[in-house]
N, C-alpha and C positions, 0 to 999 in steps of 0.2 A: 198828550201834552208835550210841550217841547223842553228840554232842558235848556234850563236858564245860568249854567255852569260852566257852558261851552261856547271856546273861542274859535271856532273855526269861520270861515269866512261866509258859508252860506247863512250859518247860524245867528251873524252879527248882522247882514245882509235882509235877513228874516225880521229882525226886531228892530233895528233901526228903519224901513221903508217899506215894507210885505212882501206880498209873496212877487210883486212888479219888480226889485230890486233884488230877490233871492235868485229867481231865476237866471238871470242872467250870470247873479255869480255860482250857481250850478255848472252852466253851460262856460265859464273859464275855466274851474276847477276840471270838469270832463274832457275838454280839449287839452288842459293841459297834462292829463294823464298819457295823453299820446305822444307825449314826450319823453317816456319812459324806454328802455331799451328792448324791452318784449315785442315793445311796436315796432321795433325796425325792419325787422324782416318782414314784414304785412305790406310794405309800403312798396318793395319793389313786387310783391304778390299781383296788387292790386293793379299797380301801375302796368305788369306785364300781361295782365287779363284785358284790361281795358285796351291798351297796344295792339294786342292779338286781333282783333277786331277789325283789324283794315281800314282805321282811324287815324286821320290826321292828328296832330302831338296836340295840338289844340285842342284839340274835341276828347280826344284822351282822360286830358288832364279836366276836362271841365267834367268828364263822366268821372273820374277819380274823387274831385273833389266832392259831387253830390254825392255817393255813396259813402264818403267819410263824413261826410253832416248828417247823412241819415243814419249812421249810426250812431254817430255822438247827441245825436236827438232823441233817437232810440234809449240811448243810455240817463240820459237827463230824466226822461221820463220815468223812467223804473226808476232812479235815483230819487225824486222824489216823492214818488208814491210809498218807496220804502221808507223815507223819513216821515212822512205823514204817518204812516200806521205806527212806526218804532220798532221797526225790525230792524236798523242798521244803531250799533253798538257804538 
Protein backbone atom coordinates (compact mmCIF):
# COMPACT_ATOMS: atom_id res chain seq x y z
CA UNK A 1 0.00 0.00 0.00
CA UNK A 2 1.07 3.43 -0.52
CA UNK A 3 1.64 5.94 2.25
CA UNK A 4 -0.88 8.42 2.39
CA UNK A 5 1.37 10.85 4.86
CA UNK A 6 3.69 11.65 2.09
CA UNK A 7 4.30 14.81 0.31
CA UNK A 8 6.73 14.12 -2.18
CA UNK A 9 5.81 14.88 -5.59
CA UNK A 10 5.73 11.42 -7.11
CA UNK A 11 3.36 10.53 -4.22
CA UNK A 12 0.98 13.63 -4.91
CA UNK A 13 1.43 12.76 -8.53
CA UNK A 14 0.25 9.11 -7.75
CA UNK A 15 -3.12 10.16 -6.06
CA UNK A 16 -4.05 13.01 -7.71
CA UNK A 17 -3.94 11.43 -11.61
CA UNK A 18 -2.34 7.50 -11.49
CA UNK A 19 0.39 5.95 -12.33
CA UNK A 20 0.01 8.33 -16.19
CA UNK A 21 0.81 11.33 -14.08
CA UNK A 22 3.43 9.65 -11.40
CA UNK A 23 5.56 8.72 -14.02
CA UNK A 24 6.41 11.40 -15.62
CA UNK A 25 7.07 13.16 -12.30
CA UNK A 26 9.39 10.06 -11.48
CA UNK A 27 11.27 10.79 -14.68
CA UNK A 28 11.63 14.87 -13.43
CA UNK A 29 12.62 13.90 -10.08
CA UNK A 30 15.48 11.14 -11.72
CA UNK A 31 16.73 13.80 -14.15
CA UNK A 32 16.80 16.15 -11.82
CA UNK A 33 19.27 14.08 -9.67
CA UNK A 34 21.79 14.57 -12.43
CA UNK A 35 21.92 17.81 -11.21
CA UNK A 36 23.80 17.05 -8.35
CA UNK A 37 27.66 17.46 -8.06
CA UNK A 38 28.69 13.62 -8.19
CA UNK A 39 27.44 13.82 -11.73
CA UNK A 40 29.76 16.11 -12.92
CA UNK A 41 32.64 14.36 -13.59
CA UNK A 42 30.47 11.64 -15.64
CA UNK A 43 29.57 14.01 -17.93
CA UNK A 44 32.84 15.02 -19.42
CA UNK A 45 33.55 10.89 -19.02
CA UNK A 46 30.84 10.28 -21.33
CA UNK A 47 31.22 13.00 -23.57
CA UNK A 48 35.05 12.00 -24.04
CA UNK A 49 34.00 8.19 -24.78
CA UNK A 50 31.63 9.13 -27.26
CA UNK A 51 34.21 11.88 -28.85
CA UNK A 52 36.77 9.16 -28.96
CA UNK A 53 34.96 7.54 -31.63
CA UNK A 54 35.85 9.47 -34.72
CA UNK A 55 32.47 11.28 -34.28
CA UNK A 56 31.33 14.45 -35.49
CA UNK A 57 30.29 16.76 -32.23
CA UNK A 58 26.91 16.29 -33.53
CA UNK A 59 26.46 12.70 -33.47
CA UNK A 60 28.57 12.73 -30.28
CA UNK A 61 26.27 14.51 -28.36
CA UNK A 62 23.23 12.73 -29.76
CA UNK A 63 25.04 9.37 -28.63
CA UNK A 64 25.73 11.19 -25.20
CA UNK A 65 22.43 12.03 -24.95
CA UNK A 66 20.70 8.52 -25.64
CA UNK A 67 22.85 6.91 -23.23
CA UNK A 68 21.88 9.53 -20.47
CA UNK A 69 18.13 8.60 -21.12
CA UNK A 70 18.84 5.17 -20.89
CA UNK A 71 20.01 5.46 -18.01
CA UNK A 72 17.70 7.81 -16.33
CA UNK A 73 15.06 5.29 -17.79
CA UNK A 74 16.95 2.59 -16.45
CA UNK A 75 16.58 4.31 -13.15
CA UNK A 76 12.90 5.31 -13.32
CA UNK A 77 12.18 1.94 -13.58
CA UNK A 78 13.95 0.33 -10.59
CA UNK A 79 12.50 3.56 -8.99
CA UNK A 80 9.28 2.49 -9.21
CA UNK A 81 9.34 -1.01 -8.98
CA UNK A 82 10.79 -0.22 -5.57
CA UNK A 83 8.07 1.90 -4.64
CA UNK A 84 5.49 -0.56 -5.63
CA UNK A 85 6.80 -3.40 -3.49
CA UNK A 86 7.98 -0.75 -0.36
CA UNK A 87 11.38 -1.09 -0.24
CA UNK A 88 12.23 2.50 -0.50
CA UNK A 89 11.87 4.32 3.10
Amino acid sequence: AFATDSTDLFSRALRSGGWLAALPAAFAVGLATAATPCVYPMIVITVSVFGARNETRARAAVLSTAFVHGIATLFVAIGLLAGMFGSVE
